[in-house]
N, C-alpha and C positions, 0 to 999 in steps of 0.2 A: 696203267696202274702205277703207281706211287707207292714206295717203299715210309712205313713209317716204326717208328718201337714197337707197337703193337702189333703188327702186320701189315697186309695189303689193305690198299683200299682202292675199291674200282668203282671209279669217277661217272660211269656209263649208268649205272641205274640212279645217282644223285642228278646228272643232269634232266634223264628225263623226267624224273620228278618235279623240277622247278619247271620244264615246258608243260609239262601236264599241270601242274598248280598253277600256273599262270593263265594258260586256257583256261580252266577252271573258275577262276576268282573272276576272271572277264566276261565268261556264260552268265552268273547267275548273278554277278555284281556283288557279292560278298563279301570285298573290304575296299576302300576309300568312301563305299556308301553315297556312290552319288547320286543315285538316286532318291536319296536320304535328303541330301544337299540338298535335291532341285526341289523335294516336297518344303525344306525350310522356308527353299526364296520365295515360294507362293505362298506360303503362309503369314510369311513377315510383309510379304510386297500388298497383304489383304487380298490377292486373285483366287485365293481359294476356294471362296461364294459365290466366283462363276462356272466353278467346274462342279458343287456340289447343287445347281438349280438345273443342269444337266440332267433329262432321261436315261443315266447311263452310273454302272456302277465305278463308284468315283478312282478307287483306287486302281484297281485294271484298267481303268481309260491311261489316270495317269501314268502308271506306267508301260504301258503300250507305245502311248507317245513319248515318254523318253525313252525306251527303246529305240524305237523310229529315229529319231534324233540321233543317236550314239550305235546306229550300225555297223560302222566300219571297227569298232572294238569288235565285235562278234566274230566279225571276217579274218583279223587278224588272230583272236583265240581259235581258231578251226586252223589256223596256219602252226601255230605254236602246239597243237594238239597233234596235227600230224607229225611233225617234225619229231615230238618226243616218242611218237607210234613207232615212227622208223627207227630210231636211235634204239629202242627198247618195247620189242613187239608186245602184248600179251600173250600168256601165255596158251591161255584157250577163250571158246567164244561167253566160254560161263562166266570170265574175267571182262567182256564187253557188255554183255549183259546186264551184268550188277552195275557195272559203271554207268551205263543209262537211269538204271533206278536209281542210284544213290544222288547222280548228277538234278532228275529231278526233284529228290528232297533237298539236296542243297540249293537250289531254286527257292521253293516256296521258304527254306530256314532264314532266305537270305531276303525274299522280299517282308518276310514276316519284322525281321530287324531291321531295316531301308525305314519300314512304314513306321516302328516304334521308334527311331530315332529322328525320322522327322518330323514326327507331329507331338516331340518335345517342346515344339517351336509355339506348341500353342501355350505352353505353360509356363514358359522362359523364354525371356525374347533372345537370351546368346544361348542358343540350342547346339550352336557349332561346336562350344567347346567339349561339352557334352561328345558332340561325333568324333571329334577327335580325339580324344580320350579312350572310346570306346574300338575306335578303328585300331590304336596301337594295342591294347589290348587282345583283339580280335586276329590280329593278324597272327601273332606272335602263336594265339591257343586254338586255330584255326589250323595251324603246319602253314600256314603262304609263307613265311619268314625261314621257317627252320620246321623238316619233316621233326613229327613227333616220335618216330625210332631213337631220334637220337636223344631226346630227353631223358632222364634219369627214371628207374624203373615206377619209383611211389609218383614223381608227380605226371607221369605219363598219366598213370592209373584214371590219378586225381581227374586228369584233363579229358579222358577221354568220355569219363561221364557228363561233363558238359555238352551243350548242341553246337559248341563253334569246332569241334572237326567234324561234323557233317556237310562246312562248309566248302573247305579244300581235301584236309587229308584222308579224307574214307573214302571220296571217292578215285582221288588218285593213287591212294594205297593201294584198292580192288582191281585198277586197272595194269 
């Protein structure tokens, strides 16, 4: 703990925070959006018309296969996830529990935005900036940059009516 004017502050529940929020934003891909990205390149590169004359539903294919691709991120958030388990156990299994449920709505919130962000690409060819825009945004009202405790009490409120902390902080809040 670190002495400051205010009082104490213990370091130990803030770190695991960022190991759990980083697991987190790595499981369901929920900010850099590269997934996002890779639907732009195939849409700008025109590949997009081979994977939509495909028997197979387009969007789960593709991302499945960039999943496939981008494995070892998954590996190393299950490393980052344990790590902040041990730093800062839960407190009960009702606190594991939720964190699965929420972990997979932050999944689906986050492929739901991957897919609206990149099949901007169909209607603007610099669809990037647009993601990039929308990433620093996202991150920031998401809690991946800074847990939303410490935000200020009105625009906490503000923020948590929106769906970008389903992405990182609710579920690593619950956990």
């Amino acid at each position: 703990s670190q002495s400051t004017g205010g009082g104490a502050i213990d370091f130990k529940p803030l770190v695991a925070y960022f190991l759990v929020a980083a697991a987190i934003k790595d499981l369901t891909f929920s900010t850099d959006f590269k997934f996002g990205r890779y639907l732009q390149k195939i849409i700008m590169q025109g590949e997009i018309s081979n994977y939509f004359i495909k028997p197979v539903p387009t969007v789960p294919y593709l991302f499945f296969s960039y999943a496939g691709e981008t494995g070892m991120g998954v590996i190393y958030a299950f490393i980052s996830l344990t790590i902040g388990l041990v730093i800062l156990p839960p407190p009960s299994w009702i606190n594991i529990l939720a964190f699965v449920i929420f972990l997979v709505l932050a999944f689906f919130v986050s492929i739901s935005l991957n897919t609206l962000i990149g099949i901007i690409s169909f209607y603007s060819p610099e669809g990037s900036g647009f993601r990039n825009a929308a990433n620093h945004v996202i991150k920031i009202l998401s809690g991946a940059l800074i847990p939303l405790t410490l935000f200020p009490t009105g625009i906490k409120e503000i923020i948590l009516l929106l769906p970008f902390p389903a992405l990182v902080f609710t579920p690593a809040y619950v956990l």
